[in-house]
N, C-alpha and C positions, 0 to 999 in steps of 0.2 A: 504493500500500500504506500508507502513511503517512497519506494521510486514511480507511484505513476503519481503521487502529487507533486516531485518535484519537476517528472515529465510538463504537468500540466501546467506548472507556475512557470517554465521557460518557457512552454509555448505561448504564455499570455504576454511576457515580457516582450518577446520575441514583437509578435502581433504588437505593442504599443512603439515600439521603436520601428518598424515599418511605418505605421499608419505615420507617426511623426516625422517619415523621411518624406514621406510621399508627399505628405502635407509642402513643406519644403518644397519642393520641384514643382508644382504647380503652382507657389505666388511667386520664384524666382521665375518661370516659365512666361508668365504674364507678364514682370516685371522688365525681363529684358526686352519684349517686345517693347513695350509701353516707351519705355527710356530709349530706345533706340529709335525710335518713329520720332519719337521728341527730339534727340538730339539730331537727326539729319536734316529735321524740319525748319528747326533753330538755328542750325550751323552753331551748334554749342558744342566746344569741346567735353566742357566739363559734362556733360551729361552724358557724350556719350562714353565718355571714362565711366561714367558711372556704370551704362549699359556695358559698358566691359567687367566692371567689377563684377556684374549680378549674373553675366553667362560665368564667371567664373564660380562664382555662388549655385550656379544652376547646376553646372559640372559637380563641385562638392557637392552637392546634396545627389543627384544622382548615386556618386560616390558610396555617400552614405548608405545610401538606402540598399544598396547592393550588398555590401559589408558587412551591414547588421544580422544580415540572412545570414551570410556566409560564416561570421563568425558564432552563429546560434547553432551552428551544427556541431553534433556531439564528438569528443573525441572518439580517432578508428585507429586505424594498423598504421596508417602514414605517420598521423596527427596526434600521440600517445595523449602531449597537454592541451589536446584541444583546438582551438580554430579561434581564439581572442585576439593573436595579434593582429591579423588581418582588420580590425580596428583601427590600432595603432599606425599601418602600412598605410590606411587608407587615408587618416589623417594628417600624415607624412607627403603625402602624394596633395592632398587640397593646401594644404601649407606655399606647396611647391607652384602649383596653378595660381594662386594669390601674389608669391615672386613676381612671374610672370607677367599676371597683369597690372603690375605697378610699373615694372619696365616697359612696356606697351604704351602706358598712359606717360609716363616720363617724356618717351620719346617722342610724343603725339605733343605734348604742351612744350615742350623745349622748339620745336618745328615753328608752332602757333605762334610763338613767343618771337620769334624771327620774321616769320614774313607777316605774321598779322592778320584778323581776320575777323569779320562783323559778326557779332549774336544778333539773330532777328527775334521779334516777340520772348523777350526773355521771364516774359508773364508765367506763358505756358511751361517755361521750363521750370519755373518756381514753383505751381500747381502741382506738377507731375514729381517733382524732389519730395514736396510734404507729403504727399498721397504714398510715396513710395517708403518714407521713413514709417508712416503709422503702421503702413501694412507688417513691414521686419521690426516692428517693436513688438507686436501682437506676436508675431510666429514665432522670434526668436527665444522670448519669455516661454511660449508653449514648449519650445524645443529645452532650452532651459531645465524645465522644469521634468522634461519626460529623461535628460541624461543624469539630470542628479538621481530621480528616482530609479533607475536601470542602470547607474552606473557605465550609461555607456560614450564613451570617448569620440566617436563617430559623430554621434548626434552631438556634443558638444562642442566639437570644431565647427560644426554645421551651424551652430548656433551664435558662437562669435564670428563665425563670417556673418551673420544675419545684420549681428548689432554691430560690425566695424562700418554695414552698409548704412545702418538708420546714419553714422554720425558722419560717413562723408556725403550721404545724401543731404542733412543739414549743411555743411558745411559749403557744397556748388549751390543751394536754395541762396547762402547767405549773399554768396557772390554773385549769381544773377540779382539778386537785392542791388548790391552794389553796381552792379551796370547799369540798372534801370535809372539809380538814380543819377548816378556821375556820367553814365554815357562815357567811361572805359574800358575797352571791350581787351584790353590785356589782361582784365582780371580775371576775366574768362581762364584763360591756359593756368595762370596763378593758380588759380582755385584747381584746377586740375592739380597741382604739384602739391600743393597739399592734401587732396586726396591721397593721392600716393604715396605719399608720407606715411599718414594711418594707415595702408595699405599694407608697406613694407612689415609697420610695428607689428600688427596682427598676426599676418604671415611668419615674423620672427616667433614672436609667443607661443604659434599654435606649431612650428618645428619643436623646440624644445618641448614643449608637453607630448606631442606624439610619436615622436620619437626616442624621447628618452629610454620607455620603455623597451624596446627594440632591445636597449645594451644591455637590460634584465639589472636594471638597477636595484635597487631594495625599497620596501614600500617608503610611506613617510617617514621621517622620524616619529611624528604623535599617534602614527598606527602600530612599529614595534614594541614603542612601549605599553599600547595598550594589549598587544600581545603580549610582553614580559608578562604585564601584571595579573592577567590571566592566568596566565602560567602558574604564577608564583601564587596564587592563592591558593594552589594545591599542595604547596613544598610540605604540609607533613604528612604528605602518600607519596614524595619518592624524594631520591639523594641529592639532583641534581640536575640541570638540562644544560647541553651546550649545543655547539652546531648549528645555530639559529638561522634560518637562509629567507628568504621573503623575497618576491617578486610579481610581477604582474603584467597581462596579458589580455590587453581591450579592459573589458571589466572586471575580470578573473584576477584575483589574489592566488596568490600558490607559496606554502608556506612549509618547512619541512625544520623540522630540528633532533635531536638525538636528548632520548628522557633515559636518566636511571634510575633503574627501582632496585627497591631492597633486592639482594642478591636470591634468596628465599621465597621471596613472592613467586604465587604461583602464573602463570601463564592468565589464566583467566581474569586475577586483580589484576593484573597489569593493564590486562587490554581492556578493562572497564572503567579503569583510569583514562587511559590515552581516548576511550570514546567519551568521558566526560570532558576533558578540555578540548579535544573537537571539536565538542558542540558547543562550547563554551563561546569559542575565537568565532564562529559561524554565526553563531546569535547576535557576536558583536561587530561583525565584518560581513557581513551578505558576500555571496558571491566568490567564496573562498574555498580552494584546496586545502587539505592539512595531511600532510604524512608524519607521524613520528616516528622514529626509529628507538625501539627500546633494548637498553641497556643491563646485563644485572651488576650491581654493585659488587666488588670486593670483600668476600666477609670482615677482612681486616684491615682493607685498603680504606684511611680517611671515614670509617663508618661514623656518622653523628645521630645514630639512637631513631630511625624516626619511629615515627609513634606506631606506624601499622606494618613496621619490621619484626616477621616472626622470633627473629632472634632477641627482640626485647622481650616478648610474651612469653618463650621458654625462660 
């Protein structure tokens, strides 16, 4: 019973990070149309930097949404820990399309910047910038909020792409502001380079978080210790624990450390220990492997008495 309810609770996760990818690709979908019909319309750079941001937003969420699947499949014969990083890869990979389109847009406003070039009705492009922030402020909270709850990595990168868009989307609103009033149509490209600016930051941030893992770093520091302490609320049922290893993989924790027990203990206390702090670090870390490897203690190697060591009780 217990593995088909855990069947049932990835398949539900599973199914919410889908539906929240999907969600995704159809307002980026819309999005880059809309911004792109605007900015050709305009002859505004900065807008259609924007519609470059939001195909690359479109790509990411794609991304994602493929990901999610693929890393909800179970571990097989290939795959021993599973299918999590493909998260991580995937979020490595929309990092890298965000580069991209800030060099894109650089190279587009440095051009602009040189020979120069009229924004017509820069009304309509200030309409279509707010419409398009409200829209990635609503989704990317949704998305937000479906990766903290599912802990997944995918949807999270998907999601600061959403809100780096609300804020260069304010950001070309502000400067069509500014052309309309000054009738300076260089701030046009301007506004584009600061786009891309926040563009780069983003794309730098969401490398380092999604790739990190890739090099199977250790989890947080305020996550090991809340595994010590776990641990260690059982120190008087065994000797000792070392070996402590932690890592992670999309959303998957994966944790492994070496327990010793009284040297005397039978087989059976031992292993109903190691399934108590199992569940212990599980209850307090969703989404977590645990292997421990257990040890028997030296009858007279370092013994400190523990309480449910046969050799006290003889």
């Amino acid at each position: 019973m217990k593995s088909n309810f855990l069947d049932v609770e990835g398949t539900i996760g599973v199914d919410e990070r889908a539906r929240a990818a999907r969600i995704s690709v159809v307002s980026n979908a819309f999005l880059v149309l809309l911004k792109l019909a605007t900015g050709l319309a305009t002859n505004s750079l900065s807008v259609i930097s924007e519609a470059i941001h939001s195909g690359m937003d479109l790509l990411a969420a794609v991304i994602a949404y493929f990901s999610v699947r693929a890393a909800s499949k179970p571990a097989d014969f290939e795959h021993r820990y599973g299918h999590g990083k493909v998260e991580n890869v995937a979020g490595t990979v929309e990092a890298l399309l965000i580069f991209g389109a800030a060099v894109v847009v650089i190279a587009e406003a440095i051009k602009k910047l040189r020979l120069g070039a009229e924004v017509v009705q820069p009304g309509i492009g200030m309409a279509v910038m707010g419409l398009s922030a409200l829209i990635n402020v609503f989704v990317s909270n949704y998305l937000f909020k479906v990766a903290k709850k599912t802990q997944s990595v995918a949807l999270e990168a998907d999601a600061w792409h959403l809100r780096t868009d609300v804020y260069t989307s304010a950001g070309v609103m502000v400067g069509l502001v500014a052309i309309e009033i000054t009738g300076l149509n260089w701030l046009d490209p301007l506004a584009a380079l600061v786009v891309a600016a926040l563009i780069l930051g983003a794309a730098y941030r969401l490398t380092r978080e999604a790739f990190t893992p890739l090099m199977d770093v250790c989890l947080p520091e305020e996550e090991e210790r809340l595994i010590k302490e776990i641990i260690s609320s059982y120190a008087d049922q065994y000797v000792e624990f070392h070996k402590l290893r932690t890592r992670k993989a999309g959303r998957e924790r994966q944790i492994d450390l070496h327990l010793v027990v009284p040297g005397r203990q039978s087989v059976a206390q031992a292993h109903r220990l190691s399934d108590r702090i199992t569940a212990a670090i599980k209850d307090a870390l969703p989404y977590t492997q645990v292997l421990i490897h257990l040890e028997p203690c030296g009858e007279d190697e370092g013994c400190r008495g523990c309480s449910t060591c046969p050799r006290e009780e003889a």
